[in-house]
PLY file of the C-alpha trace (Angstrom):
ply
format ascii 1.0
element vertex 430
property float x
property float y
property float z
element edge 429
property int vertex1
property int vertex2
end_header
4.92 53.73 126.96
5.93 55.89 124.48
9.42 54.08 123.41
7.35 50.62 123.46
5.42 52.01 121.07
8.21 53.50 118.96
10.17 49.77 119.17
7.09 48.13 118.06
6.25 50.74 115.05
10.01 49.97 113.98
10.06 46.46 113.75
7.59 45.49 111.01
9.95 48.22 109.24
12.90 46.69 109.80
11.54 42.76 108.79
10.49 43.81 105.82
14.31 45.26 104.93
16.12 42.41 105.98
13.97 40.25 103.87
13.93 41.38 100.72
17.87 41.78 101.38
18.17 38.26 101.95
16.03 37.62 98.93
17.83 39.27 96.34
21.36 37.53 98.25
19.60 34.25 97.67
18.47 35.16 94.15
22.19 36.17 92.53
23.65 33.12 94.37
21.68 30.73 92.79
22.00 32.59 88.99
25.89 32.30 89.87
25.45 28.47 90.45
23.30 28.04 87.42
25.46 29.44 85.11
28.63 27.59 86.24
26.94 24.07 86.60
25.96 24.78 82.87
29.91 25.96 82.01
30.93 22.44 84.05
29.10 20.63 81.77
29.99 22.51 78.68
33.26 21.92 79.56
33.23 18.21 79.85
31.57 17.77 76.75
34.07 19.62 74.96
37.11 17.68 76.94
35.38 14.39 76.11
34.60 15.53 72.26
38.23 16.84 71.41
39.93 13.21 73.16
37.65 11.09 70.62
39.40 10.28 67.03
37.66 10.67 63.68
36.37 7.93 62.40
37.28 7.56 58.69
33.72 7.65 56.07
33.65 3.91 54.67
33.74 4.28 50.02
30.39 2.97 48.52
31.01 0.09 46.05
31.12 0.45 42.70
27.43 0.62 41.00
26.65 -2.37 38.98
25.81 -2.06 35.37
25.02 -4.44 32.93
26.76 -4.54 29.60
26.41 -6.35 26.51
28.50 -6.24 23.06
27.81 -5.47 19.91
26.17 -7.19 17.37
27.56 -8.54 14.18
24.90 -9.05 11.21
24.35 -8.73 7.30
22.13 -6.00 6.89
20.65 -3.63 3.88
20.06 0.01 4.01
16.69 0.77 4.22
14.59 4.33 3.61
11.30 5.01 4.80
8.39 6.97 3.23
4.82 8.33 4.10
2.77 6.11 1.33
-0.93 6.54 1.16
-2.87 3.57 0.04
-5.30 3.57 -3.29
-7.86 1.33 -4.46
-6.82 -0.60 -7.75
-10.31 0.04 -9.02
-12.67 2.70 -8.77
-16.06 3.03 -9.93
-18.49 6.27 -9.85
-21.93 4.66 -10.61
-23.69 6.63 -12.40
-27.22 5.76 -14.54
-26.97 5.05 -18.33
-30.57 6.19 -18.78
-32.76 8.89 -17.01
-35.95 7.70 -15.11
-37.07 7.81 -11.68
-35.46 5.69 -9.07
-37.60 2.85 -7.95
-35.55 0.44 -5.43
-32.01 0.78 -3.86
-30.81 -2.91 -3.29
-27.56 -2.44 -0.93
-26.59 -1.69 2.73
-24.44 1.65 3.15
-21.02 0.83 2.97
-21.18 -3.04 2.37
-18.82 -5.31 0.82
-20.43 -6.45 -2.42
-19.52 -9.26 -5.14
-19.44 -8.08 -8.78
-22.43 -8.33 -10.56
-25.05 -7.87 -7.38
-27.74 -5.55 -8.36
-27.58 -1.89 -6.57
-30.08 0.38 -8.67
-33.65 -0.42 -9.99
-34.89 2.69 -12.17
-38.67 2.08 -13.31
-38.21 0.13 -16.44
-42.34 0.42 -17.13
-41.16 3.31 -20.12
-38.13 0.91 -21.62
-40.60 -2.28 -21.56
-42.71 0.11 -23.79
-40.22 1.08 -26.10
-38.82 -2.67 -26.57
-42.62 -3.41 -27.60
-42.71 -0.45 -30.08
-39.31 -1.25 -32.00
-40.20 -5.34 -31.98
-43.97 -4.55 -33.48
-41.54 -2.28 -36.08
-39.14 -5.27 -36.54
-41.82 -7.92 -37.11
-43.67 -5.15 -39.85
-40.73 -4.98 -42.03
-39.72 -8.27 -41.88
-43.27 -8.98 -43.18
-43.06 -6.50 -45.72
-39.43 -7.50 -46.63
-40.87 -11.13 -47.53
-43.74 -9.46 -49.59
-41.19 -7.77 -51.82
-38.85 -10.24 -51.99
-41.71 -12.69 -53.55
-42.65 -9.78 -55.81
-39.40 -9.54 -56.82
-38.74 -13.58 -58.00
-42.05 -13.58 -59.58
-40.72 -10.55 -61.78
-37.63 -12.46 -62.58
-39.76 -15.28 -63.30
-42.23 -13.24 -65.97
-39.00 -12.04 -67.48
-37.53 -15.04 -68.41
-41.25 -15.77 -70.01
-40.88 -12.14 -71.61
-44.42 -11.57 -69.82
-42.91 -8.62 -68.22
-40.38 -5.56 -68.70
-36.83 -5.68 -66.86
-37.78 -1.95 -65.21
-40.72 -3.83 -63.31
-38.29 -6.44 -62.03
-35.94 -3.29 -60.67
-38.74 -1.85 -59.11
-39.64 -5.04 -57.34
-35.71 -5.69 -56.72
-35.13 -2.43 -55.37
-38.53 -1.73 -52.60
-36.77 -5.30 -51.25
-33.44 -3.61 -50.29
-35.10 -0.53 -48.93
-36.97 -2.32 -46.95
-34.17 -4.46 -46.09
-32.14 -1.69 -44.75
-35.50 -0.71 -42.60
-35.79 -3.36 -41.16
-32.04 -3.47 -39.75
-32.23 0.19 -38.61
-35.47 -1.08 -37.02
-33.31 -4.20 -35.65
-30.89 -1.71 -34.27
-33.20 0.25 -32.49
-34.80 -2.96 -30.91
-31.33 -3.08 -29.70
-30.95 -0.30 -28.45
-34.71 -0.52 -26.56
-33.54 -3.81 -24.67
-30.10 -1.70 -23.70
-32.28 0.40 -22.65
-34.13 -1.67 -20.58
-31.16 -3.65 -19.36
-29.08 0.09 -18.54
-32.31 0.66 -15.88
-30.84 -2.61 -13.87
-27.79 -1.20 -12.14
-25.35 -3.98 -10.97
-21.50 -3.35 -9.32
-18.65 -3.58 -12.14
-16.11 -5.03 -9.88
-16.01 -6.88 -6.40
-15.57 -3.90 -3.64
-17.03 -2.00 -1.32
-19.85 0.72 -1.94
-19.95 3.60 -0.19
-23.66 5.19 1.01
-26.10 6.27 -1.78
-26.31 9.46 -2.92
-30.03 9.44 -4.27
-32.81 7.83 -2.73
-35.90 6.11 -4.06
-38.34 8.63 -5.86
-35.72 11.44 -7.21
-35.36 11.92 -11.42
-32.42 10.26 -12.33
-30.41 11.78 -15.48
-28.40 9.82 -17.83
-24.24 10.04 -17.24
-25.30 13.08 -15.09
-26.45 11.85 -11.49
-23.90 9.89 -9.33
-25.33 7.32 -7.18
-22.44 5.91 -5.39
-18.80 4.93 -5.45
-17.44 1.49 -5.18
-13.67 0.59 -4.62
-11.84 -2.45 -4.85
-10.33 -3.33 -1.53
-7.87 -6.30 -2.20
-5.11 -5.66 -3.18
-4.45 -2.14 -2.64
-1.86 0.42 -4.22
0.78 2.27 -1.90
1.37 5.34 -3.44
4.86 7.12 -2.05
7.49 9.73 -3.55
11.65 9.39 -3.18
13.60 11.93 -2.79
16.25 13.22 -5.72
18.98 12.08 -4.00
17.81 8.53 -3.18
16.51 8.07 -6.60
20.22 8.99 -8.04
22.13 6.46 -5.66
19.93 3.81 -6.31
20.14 4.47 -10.41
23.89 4.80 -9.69
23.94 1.28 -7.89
21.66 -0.07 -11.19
24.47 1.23 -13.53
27.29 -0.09 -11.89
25.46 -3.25 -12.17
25.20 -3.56 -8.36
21.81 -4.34 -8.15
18.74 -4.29 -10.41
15.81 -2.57 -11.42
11.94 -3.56 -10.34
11.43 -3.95 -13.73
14.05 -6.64 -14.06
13.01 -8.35 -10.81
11.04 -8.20 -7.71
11.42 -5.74 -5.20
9.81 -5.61 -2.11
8.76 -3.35 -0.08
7.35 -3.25 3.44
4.30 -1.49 4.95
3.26 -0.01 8.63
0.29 0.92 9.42
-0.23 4.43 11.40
-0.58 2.33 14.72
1.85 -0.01 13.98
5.41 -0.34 15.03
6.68 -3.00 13.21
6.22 -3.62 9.38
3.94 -6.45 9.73
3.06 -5.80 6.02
4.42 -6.49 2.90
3.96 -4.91 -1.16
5.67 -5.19 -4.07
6.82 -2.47 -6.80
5.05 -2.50 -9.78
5.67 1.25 -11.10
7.73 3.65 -11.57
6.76 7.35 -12.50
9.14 8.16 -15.69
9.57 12.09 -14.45
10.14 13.70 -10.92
7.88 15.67 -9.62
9.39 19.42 -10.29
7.64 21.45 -7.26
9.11 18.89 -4.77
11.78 17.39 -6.42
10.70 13.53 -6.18
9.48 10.79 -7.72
6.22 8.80 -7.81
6.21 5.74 -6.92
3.30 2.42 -6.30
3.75 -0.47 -4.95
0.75 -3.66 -4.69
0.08 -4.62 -0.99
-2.19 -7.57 -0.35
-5.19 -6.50 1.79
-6.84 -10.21 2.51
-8.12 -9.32 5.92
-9.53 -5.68 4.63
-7.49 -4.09 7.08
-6.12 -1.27 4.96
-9.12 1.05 3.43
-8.26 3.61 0.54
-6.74 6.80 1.40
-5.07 5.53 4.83
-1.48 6.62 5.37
1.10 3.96 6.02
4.91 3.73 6.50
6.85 2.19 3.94
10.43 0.71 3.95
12.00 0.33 0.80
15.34 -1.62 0.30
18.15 0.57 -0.69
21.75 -0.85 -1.82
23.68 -4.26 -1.48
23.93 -6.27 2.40
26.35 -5.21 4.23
28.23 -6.63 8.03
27.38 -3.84 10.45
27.56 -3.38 14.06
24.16 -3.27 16.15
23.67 -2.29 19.57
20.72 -1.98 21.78
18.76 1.25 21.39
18.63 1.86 25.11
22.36 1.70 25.15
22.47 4.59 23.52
22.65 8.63 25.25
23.38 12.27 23.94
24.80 15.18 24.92
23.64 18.62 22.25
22.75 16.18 19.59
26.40 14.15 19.42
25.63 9.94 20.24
28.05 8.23 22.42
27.80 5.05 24.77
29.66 4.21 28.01
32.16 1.28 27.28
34.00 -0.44 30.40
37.37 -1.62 29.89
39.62 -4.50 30.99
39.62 -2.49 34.33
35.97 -1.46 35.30
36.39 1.83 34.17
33.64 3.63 31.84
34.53 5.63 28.84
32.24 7.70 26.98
32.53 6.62 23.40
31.32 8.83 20.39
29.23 6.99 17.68
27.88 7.24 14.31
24.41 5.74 14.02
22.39 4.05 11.10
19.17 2.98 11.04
17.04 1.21 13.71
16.25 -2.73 13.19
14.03 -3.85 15.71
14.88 -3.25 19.05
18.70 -2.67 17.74
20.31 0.22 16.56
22.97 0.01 13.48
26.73 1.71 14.60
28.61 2.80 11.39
31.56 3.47 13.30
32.80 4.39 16.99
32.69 0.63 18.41
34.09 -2.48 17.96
32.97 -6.04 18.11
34.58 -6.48 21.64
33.19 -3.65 23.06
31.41 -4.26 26.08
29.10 -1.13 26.22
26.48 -0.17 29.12
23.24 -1.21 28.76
20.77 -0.06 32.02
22.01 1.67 34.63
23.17 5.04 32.72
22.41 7.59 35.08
24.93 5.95 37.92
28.03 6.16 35.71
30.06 9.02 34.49
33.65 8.81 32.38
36.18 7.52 34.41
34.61 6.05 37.12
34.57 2.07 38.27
32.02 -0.07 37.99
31.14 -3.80 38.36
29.78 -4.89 34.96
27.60 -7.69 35.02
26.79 -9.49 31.67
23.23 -8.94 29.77
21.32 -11.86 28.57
21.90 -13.05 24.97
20.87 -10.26 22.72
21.88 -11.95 19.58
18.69 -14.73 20.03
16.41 -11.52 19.47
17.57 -10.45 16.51
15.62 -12.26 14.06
15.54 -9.85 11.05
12.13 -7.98 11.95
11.41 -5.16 9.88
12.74 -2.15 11.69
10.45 0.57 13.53
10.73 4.59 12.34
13.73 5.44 12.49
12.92 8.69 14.64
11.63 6.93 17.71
14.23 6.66 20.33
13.70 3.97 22.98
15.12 4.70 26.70
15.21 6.99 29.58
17.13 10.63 29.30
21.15 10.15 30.28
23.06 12.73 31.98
25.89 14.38 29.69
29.18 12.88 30.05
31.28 14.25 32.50
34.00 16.72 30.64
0 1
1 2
2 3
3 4
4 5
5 6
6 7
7 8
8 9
9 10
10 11
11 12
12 13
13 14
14 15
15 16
16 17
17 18
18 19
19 20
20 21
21 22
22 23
23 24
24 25
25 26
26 27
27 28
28 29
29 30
30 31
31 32
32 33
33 34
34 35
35 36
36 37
37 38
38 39
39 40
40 41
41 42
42 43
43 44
44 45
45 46
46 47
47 48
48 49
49 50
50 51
51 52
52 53
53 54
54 55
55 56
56 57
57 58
58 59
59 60
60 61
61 62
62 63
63 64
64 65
65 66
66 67
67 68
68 69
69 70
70 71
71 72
72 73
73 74
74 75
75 76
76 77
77 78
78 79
79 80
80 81
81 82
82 83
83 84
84 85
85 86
86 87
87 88
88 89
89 90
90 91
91 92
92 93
93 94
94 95
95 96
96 97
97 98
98 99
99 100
100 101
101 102
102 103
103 104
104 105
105 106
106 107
107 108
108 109
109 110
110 111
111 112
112 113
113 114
114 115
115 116
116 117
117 118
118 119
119 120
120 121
121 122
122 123
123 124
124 125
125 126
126 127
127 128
128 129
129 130
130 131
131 132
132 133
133 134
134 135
135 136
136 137
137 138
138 139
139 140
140 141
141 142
142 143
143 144
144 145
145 146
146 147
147 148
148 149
149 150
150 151
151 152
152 153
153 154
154 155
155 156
156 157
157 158
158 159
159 160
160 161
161 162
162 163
163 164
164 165
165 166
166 167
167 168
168 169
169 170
170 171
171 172
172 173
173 174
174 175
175 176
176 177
177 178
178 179
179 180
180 181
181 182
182 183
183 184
184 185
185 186
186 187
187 188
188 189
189 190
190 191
191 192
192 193
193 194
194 195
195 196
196 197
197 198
198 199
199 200
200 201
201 202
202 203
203 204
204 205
205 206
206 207
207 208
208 209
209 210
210 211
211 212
212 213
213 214
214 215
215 216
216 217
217 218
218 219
219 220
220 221
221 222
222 223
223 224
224 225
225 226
226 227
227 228
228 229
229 230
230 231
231 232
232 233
233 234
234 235
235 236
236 237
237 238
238 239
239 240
240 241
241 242
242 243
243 244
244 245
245 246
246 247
247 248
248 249
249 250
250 251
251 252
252 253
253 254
254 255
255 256
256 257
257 258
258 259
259 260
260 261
261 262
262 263
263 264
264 265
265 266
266 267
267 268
268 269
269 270
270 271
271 272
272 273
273 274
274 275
275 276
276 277
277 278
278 279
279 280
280 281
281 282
282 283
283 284
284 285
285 286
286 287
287 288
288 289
289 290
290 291
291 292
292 293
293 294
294 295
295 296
296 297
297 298
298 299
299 300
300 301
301 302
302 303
303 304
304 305
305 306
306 307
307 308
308 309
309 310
310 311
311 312
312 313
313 314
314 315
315 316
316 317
317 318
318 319
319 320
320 321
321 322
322 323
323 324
324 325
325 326
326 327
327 328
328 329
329 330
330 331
331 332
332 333
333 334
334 335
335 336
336 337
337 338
338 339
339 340
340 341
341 342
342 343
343 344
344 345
345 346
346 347
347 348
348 349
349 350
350 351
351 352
352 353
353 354
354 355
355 356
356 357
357 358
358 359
359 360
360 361
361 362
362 363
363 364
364 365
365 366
366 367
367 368
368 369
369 370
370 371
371 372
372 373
373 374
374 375
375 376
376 377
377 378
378 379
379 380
380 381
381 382
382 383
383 384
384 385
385 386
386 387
387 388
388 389
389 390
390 391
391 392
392 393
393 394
394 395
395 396
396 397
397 398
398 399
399 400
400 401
401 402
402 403
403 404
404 405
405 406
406 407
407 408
408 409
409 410
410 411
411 412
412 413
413 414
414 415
415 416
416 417
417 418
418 419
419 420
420 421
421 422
422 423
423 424
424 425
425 426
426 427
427 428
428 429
């Protein structure tokens, strides 16, 4: 009994060994085939990668680019100033007699012919006086006829010898005093209907008034009290000042007989407004200042602009171009065509064989949409118009042609010379 029970307290014992030992067996055998079904396949991948050949990166093509060449033209050097426009006429209206102001007859800021009545001042006062000095007038003219009857019949009685000569001098003499009177008392009837007429203000000139100053009611003092402004819009002046150095080359070009003065013909000039890009305006010098200006070293000068359309208004700054020198052939190329690298110009130029080269340039003035090459290209040049940013010196590219540029250069005035047209370029390639 006793040994049953010690076999059958073993066994459990002895299951539980042999099963975990078997576990553990099972366990590292099937890490071990784990890891070398995962070095198998490794393996093949590597075999099959290393007996594949390279297969060789296929070049891009060369970016396209459109090119034009330059443009051959007659042009003149131009300069541009700040002007800043002026009326031709200017009035400050001011009463020519003090009264009270009785009726304003204008709108604020309306445009006005010459002779339409602004300014009533209450004339009751003036009517007075132009009453008093006529009664005046009309007593010595009475008086003057007395005396001047007096004085023939005195002549008369002295040719009878009724009478002394010192009564006809009396008689002859009241006449003249009262002569004289009676023209002071003309002259101050005058005067009263001035009067009168001064308390009816009216515009001097055809313009535009500005807002009144004094209303209806307030004292108004002779040559003391402004009442408004009116200015003549049409034409206009454009005032501007040139530079020293631009006033000696033109006077050097006038000596050498090259060109002439405005005063010996007409020069003109052409205007942009602050808004405006082109010069759609036009003005011709008609003065010259005859000193410069010794604080900034330039010279006045005013030009008349036609203002039909009231577009430009006094005191408005404009842009104008003034003509400078004799034409000349120059070179123009598109604006856009045009990139820089710490401040130097160049352009990309293709050659016979595709291949870009960065060209320096000298640049001139813009003229339109075109920019003026003093030197760097030449009239065969076929230089890169758009795509900039894909090319760099050196490299090939297929150049296809840019529609006719020449049909769009018709001679417009050119924009300020400052603006540059275009997106940024990289710097050419070293």
């Amino acid at each position: 009994m006793v040994d049953r029970q010690n076999a059958n307290s073993s066994l459990p014992h002895n299951r539980r060994y042999f099963s975990r030992s078997n576990y553990m067996m099972l366990l590292n055998f099937s890490q071990r085939c784990h890891c070398a079904c995962w070095a198998i396949l490794i393996g093949i991948c590597l075999v099959s990668g290393c007996s594949k050949k390279p297969v060789a990166a296929k070049a891009p093509p060369p970016p396209e680019v459109y090119v034009d060449q330059p443009i051959e033209r007659t042009i003149t050097n131009y300069e541009e100033y700040t002007g800043r426009m002026a009326a031709v006429k200017t009035v400050e209206l001011r009463a020519r007699v003090s009264g009270y102001l009785d009726r304003v007859q204008f709108e604020d800021g309306a445009d006005l012919p010459k002779d339409a009545l602004l300014f009533q001042i209450d004339d009751r006062p003036f009517l007075a006086a132009v009453s008093q000095a006529q009664s005046t007038v009309s007593q010595l003219e009475a008086r003057l006829e007395r005396l001047r009857r007096t004085e023939d019949r005195a002549f008369r009685l002295i040719e009878q010898k009724v009478t002394t000569t010192e009564d006809y001098e009396v008689a002859k003499y009241q006449a003249l005093e009262t002569k004289s009177e009676l023209e002071a008392a003309r002259a101050n009837l005058d005067i009263a209907k001035l009067n009168l007429e001064f308390t009816t203000i009216r515009s001097p000139i055809d313009g535009r008034i500005s807002r009144r100053l004094v209303d209806p009611g307030n004292l108004v003092q002779a040559d003391i009290t402004p009442l408004a402004t009116i200015v003549s819009l049409d034409p206009l002046y454009a005032y501007f000042d040139a530079d020293e150095r631009t006033v000696l080359q033109v006077r050097r070009l006038i000596a050498e007989g090259k060109i002439r003065s405005a005063r010996d013909q007409t020069i003109q000039v052409q205007i942009a407004l602050a808004d405006d890009r082109q010069f759609s305006l036009t003005g011709t010098i008609d003065f010259v200042d005859n000193q410069v200006t010794a604080t900034t070293g330039t010279l006045r000068i005013r030009a008349v602009v036609d203002n039909p359309k009231k577009l430009l208004s006094p005191g408005m700054f404009v842009r104008v171009r003034v003509p400078i020198g004799v034409p000349h052939p120059a070179l123009l190329i598109r604006e856009e065509s045009l990139a820089s690298d710490q401040g130097e110009r160049f352009v990309y130029v293709v050659g016979t064989d595709n291949q870009v080269e960065v060209r320096p340039v000298v640049i001139g003035k813009l003229d339109g949409k075109f920019r003026v090459i003093e030197s760097g290209l030449k009239p065969d040049d076929r230089v890169v118009v758009t795509g900039l940013q894909r090319v760099k010196n050196g490299s090939v590219v297929t150049p296809k042609p840019y529609k006719n540029a020449s049909d769009e250069v018709t001679g417009t005035p050119p924009i300020h010379s400052e603006i540059l047209i275009g997106q940024p370029v990289p710097a050419p390639s070293k």
